[in-house]
N, C-alpha and C positions, 0 to 999 in steps of 0.2 A: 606451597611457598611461592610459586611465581606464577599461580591465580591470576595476580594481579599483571604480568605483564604482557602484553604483547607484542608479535612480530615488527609491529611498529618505535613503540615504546620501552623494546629491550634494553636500550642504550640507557634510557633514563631513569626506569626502573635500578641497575646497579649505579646509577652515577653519584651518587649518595655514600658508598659502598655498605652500608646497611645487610643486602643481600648476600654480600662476599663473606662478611662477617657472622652469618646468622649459617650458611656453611661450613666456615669453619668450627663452629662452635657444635654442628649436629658431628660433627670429625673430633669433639672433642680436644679441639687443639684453639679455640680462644677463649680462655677460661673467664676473659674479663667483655665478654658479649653484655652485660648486662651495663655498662658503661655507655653502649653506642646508643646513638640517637635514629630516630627516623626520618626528623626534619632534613629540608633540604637548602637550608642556609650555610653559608661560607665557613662558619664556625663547627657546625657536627659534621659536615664533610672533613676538616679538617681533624677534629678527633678522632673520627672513624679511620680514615686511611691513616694517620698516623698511630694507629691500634693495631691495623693490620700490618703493616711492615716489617715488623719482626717476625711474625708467624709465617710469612711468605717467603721472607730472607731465611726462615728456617728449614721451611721446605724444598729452597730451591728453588723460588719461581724468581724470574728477574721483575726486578719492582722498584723502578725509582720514582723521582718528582714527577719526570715527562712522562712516565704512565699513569699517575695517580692524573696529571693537570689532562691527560687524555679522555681519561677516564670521567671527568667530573665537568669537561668542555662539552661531552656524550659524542665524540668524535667516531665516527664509523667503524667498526670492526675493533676498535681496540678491548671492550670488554668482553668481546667474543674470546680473541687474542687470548686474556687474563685468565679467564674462566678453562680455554683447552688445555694451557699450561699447569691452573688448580686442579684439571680434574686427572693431568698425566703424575702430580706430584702426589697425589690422595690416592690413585691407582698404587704406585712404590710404596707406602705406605701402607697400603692396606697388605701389599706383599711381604714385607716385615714383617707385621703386628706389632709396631711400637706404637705405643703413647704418645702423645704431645709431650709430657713431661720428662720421659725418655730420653726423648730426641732432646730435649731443651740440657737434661742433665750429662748427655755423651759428648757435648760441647765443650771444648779448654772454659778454663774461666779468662781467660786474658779474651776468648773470641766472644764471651759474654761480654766486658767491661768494652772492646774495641765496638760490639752490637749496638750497647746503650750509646755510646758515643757519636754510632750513624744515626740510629735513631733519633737523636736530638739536633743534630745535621741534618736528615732527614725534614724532619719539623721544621724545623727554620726556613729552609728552603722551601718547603709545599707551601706556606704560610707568605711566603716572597709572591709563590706563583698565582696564589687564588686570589684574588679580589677580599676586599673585606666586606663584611656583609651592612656596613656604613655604606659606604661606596654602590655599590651593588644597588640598593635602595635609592641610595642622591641619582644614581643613573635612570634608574626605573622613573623617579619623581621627576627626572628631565626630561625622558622620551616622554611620561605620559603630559608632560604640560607643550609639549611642542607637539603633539598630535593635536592635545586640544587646541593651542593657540591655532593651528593651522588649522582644522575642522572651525574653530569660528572667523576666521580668513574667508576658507571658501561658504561656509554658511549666509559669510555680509556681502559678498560679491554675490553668491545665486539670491541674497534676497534684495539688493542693488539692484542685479540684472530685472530680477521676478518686477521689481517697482517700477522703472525705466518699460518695459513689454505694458504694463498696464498702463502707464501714463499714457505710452505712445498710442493702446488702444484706445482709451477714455477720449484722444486727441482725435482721433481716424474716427470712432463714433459720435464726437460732438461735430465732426465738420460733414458726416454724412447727413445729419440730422437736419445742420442748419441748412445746407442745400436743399434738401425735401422741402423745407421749411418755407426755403424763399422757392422754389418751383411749386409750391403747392398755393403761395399767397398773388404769384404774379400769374396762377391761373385762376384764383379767384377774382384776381382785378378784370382780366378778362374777359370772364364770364361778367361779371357787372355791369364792364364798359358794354358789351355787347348786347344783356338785356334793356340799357339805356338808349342804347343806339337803335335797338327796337322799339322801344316803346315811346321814343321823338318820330312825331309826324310832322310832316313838313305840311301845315295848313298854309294854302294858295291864297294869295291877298285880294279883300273882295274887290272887285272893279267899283270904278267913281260913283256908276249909277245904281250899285247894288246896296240901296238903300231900302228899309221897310216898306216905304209907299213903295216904291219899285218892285220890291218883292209881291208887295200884294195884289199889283198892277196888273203883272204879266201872272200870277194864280190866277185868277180872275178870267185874265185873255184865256189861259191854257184850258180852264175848266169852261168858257164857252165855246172853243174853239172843241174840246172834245166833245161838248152837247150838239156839237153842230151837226159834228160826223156823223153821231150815232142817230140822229135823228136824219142825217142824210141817207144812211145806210137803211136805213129801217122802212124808208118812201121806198128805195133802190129795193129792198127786200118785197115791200108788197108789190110793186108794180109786173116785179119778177111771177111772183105769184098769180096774179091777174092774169097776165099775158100767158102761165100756163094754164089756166081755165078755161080761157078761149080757145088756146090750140088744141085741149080736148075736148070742148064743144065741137069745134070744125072737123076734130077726126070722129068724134062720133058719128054726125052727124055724114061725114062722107062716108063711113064704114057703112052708113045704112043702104046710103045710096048706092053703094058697091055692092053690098050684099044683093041689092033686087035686083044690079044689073046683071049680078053675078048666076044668080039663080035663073037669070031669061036666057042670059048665055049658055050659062051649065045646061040651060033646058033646050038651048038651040045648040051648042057644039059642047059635046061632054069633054072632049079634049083639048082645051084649049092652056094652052102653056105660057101665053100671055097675064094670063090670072091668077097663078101662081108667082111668077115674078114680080108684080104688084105687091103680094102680101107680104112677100119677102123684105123689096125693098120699106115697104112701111114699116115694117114691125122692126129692121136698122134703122129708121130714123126715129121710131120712139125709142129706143135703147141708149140710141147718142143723147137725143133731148132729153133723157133721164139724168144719166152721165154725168152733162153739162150744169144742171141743175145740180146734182150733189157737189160737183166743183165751187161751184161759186157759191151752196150754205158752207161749207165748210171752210173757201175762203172769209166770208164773211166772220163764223166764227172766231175763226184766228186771227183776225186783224182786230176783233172788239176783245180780243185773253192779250195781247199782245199791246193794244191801247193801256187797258187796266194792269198789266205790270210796270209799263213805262211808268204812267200816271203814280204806283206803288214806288217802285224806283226812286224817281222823284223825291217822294215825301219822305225815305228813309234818308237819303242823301240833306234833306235841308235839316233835317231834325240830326244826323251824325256833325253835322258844320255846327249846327248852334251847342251841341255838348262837347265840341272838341273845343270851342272858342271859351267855354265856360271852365272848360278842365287843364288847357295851357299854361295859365299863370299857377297853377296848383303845382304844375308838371316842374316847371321852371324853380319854383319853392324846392320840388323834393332833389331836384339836381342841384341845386347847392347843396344841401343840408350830404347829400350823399358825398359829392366830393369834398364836404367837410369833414365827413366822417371817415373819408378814404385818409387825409393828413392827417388827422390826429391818430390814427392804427398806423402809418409808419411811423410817425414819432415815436409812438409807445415801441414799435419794432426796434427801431435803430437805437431806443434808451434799454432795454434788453437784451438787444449785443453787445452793447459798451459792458451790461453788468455784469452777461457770462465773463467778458473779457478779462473785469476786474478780479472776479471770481476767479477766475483758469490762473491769472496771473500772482493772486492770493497762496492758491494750492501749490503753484512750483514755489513759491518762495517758503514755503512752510516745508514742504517734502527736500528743499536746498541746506535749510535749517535741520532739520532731522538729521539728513545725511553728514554735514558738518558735525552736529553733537557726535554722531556715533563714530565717524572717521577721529575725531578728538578722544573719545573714551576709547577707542584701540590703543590711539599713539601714548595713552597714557599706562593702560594696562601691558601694554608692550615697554613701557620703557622701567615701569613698576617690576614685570618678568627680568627685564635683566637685569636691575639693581638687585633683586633676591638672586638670580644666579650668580652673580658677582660676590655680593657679601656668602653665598653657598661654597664658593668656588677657595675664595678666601679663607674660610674655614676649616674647608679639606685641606689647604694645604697647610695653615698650619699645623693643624695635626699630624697629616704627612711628614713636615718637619720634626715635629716632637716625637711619633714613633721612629722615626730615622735615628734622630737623636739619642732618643731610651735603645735600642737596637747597639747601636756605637758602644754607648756606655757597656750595654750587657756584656758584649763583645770583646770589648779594651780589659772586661774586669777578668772575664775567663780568662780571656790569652793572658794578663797579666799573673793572675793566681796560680796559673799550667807553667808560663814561666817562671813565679817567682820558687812553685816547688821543684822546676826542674834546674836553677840555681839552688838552693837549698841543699838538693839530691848530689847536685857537683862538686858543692863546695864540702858538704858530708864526707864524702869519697876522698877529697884530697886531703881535707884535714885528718882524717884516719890514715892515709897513706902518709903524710909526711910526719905525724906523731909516731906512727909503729913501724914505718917504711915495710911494711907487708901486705901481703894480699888480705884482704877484707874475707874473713867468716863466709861460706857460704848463708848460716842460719842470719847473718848481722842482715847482708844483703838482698835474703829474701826479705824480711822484714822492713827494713828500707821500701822495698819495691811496693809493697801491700801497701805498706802508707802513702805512698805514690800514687797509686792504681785508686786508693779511697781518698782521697784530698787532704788526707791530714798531716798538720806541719810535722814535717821531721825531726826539730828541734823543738828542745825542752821551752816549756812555757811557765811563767814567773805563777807559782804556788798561790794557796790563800795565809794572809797573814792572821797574826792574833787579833786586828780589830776587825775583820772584814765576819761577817753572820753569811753572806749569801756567795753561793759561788759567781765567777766571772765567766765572761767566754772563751779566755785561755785556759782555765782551770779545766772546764767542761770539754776543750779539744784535747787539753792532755790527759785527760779521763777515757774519752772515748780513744785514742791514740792505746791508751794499755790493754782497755775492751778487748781492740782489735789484734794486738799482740797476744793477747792471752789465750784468745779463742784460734788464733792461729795456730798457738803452739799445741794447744786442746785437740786439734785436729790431725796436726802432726802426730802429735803423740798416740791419739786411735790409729790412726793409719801403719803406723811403726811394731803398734800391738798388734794390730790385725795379722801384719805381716808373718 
């Protein structure tokens, strides 16, 4: 049976009283178990505990409103409470061995008819204390719409904020951009100005005389003036040549004469050390006179490789003047056309930030527009919300009033009817007393009390006549009014036999 509850959920599990009642019933002592509900609305709470109350009140457990409203609030320890107290009273009982029924019929009847009476006092009051399940609901439906309204609160402020972070990035990423943009184009101009600035030569303005016949003037000089050389060079080179021909004729020729002096000496003095120093010094001075001779081909050489590069020199230099002078005004052409085309790329530049500009300023006034719509459909859904809670609130209360109202009435008509029998009951007694100036019957006066205790008028009520077919409602309370006398005396009567 309590499967379903746990340590946590004990509270709520009896808060229904469902559970309370479905023990009483294995006790055989709530014969009307099959009446209770399971649900856990304001109304079968209400049924249930007011089912149970008698059978609790029977056994002795203390059980009023503020146990039942504790009970059904799942207030801590109270159904623990409820349940010690059920299970000390079903212990006593089970020590007995009575019945529910038993125990119900060892009861006075006045503490029956005094029972029903708390009972329905009882009711009244639990029904004061719980919420109704209108109510309960209108509440439910206003936490849940102010959770929502506030979830899309903070939903339009995080997606506010989330818009505002992006714009501000889209902003911080278009202005890194454009800076690249312009550092990357004012290194382009750079690099251009600079390969312009290399590629301008400064051509030196020709002098007055540096005219074609002039030019071709001094070629002319220059290339007889080099034939001069080389053909001076080239006398200079034989005559070189000649004169060493001779100097080795003359040393041959003394070497001869040396050798036979040499040989009459060597034949006359074999040691002579003057004829050795001779050879010596001679054979130094043909090494210098070698020497001297590769000095001066080789100057030669180099001064006619050193003519002929000049002479080369020269001719690249006149031949780079006449294509520089041919390729200047070309030069002059492409430097305009280039810093033409330097102004028309920042115009296009600066008509490209005006558009981003219009663009950027397009986008905030559209995302301005957006934010205004949705701040307008809040204020409207918000103002929508409180006209429904208002016409809601409204409602409740009149009805509030009108069960107040029917409450009253219910109220006015019992205490009226309780009074008007217990006028009735008094005014009985006196007119019996001052008719017979005697004490009143025991048997008059119970019966008296029975119809009291059962709500039926005391006084005779007007019969049916000879045109009436259907009875009335007087007829039918003084019908049941004899029932009730009859069966009383019925009772009496066994009980008097029994005796």
């Amino acid at each position: 049976m309590f499967s379903n509850s746990g340590p946590k959920s004990f509270a709520k599990a009896f808060s229904n009283g469902y559970l309370i009642g479905e023990v009483l019933f294995k006790f055989e002592l709530q014969s009307d178990f099959a009446e209770f509900s399971e649900s856990r609305g304001s109304t079968a709470k209400l049924n249930n505990f007011s089912r149970l109350q008698p059978t609790l009140h029977l056994l002795g457990v203390q059980f009023d409103q503020n146990v039942a409203q504790s009970i059904i609030t799942e207030k801590p320890g109270a159904a623990t409470k409820l349940l010690y107290q059920l299970y000390i009273a079903l212990q006593k009982k089970k020590k007995t061995g009575l019945t529910g029924l038993e125990i119900q019929t060892m009861q006075p009847q006045t503490n029956l008819r005094l029972q029903t009476l708390k009972s329905e006092a009882f009711r009244e009051r639990l029904k004061n204390l719980i919420p109704r399940q209108t109510d309960f609901n209108l509440m439910r439906v206003t936490c849940r719409f102010q959770e929502k309204c506030k979830q899309m609160k903070e939903d339009l402020a995080r997606m506010n904020f989330e818009k505002f972070e992006k714009i501000q990035k889209l902003e911080e990423e278009q202005r890194h951009f454009n800076i690249e943009k312009q550092r990357l184009n004012r290194r382009r101009q750079n690099e251009i100005m600079a390969k312009i600035q290399a590629a301008i030569i400064q051509i030196p303005k020709p002098e007055s005389n540096r005219t074609l016949k002039a030019i071709e003037a001094q070629k002319l000089m220059k290339k007889k003036k080099e034939a001069e050389d080389v053909a001076n060079e080239i006398k200079k080179f034989e005559a070189l040549i000649k004169k060493d021909l001779q100097i080795k004729e003359s040393v041959s020729k003394t070497s001869l004469e040396t050798t036979d002096q040499t040989t009459a000496e060597l034949l006359n003095t074999y040691s002579d050390d003057d004829y050795i120093k001779k050879i010596q010094k001679r054979l130094e001075e043909d090494a210098f006179a070698r020497e001297q001779r590769e000095k001066r081909r080789r100057r030669l050489l180099m001064d006619q490789l050193m003519a002929h590069e000049a002479q080369e020199e020269a001719y690249r230099e006149e031949q780079l003047i006449h294509r520089l002078m041919r390729q200047s005004q070309q030069e002059r052409r492409i430097a305009v056309q280039l810093m033409h085309v330097r102004h028309e790329k920042e115009v296009l530049w600066q008509n490209r930030i005006f558009r981003e500009k219009q663009f950027e300023e397009r986008r905030l006034k559209d995302f301005q527009d957006a934010l205004d719509r949705e701040a307008a459909l809040a204020k409207q859904a918000k103002i929508d919300f409180a006209e429904q809670t208002l016409r809601e609130k409204e409602i409740h209360e009149k009805i509030s009033v009108e069960r107040a109202q029917q409450r009253y009435e219910k109220h006015y008509g019992i205490c009226a009817e309780i009074l008007d029998q217990m006028l009735d009951l008094c005014t009985k007694v006196a007119d019996y007393r001052l008719l017979t100036n005697n004490l009143i019957p025991h048997k008059m006066m119970h019966d008296w009390k029975e119809l009291f205790f059962s709500g039926i008028p005391i006084y005779e009520q007007t019969s049916l006549t000879h045109g009436q077919t259907e009875p009335t409602e007087e007829h039918r309370a003084e019908v049941k009014k004899r029932n009730l006398l009859d069966s009383k005396d019925y009772e009496d009567y066994k009980v008097h036999t029994n005796m």
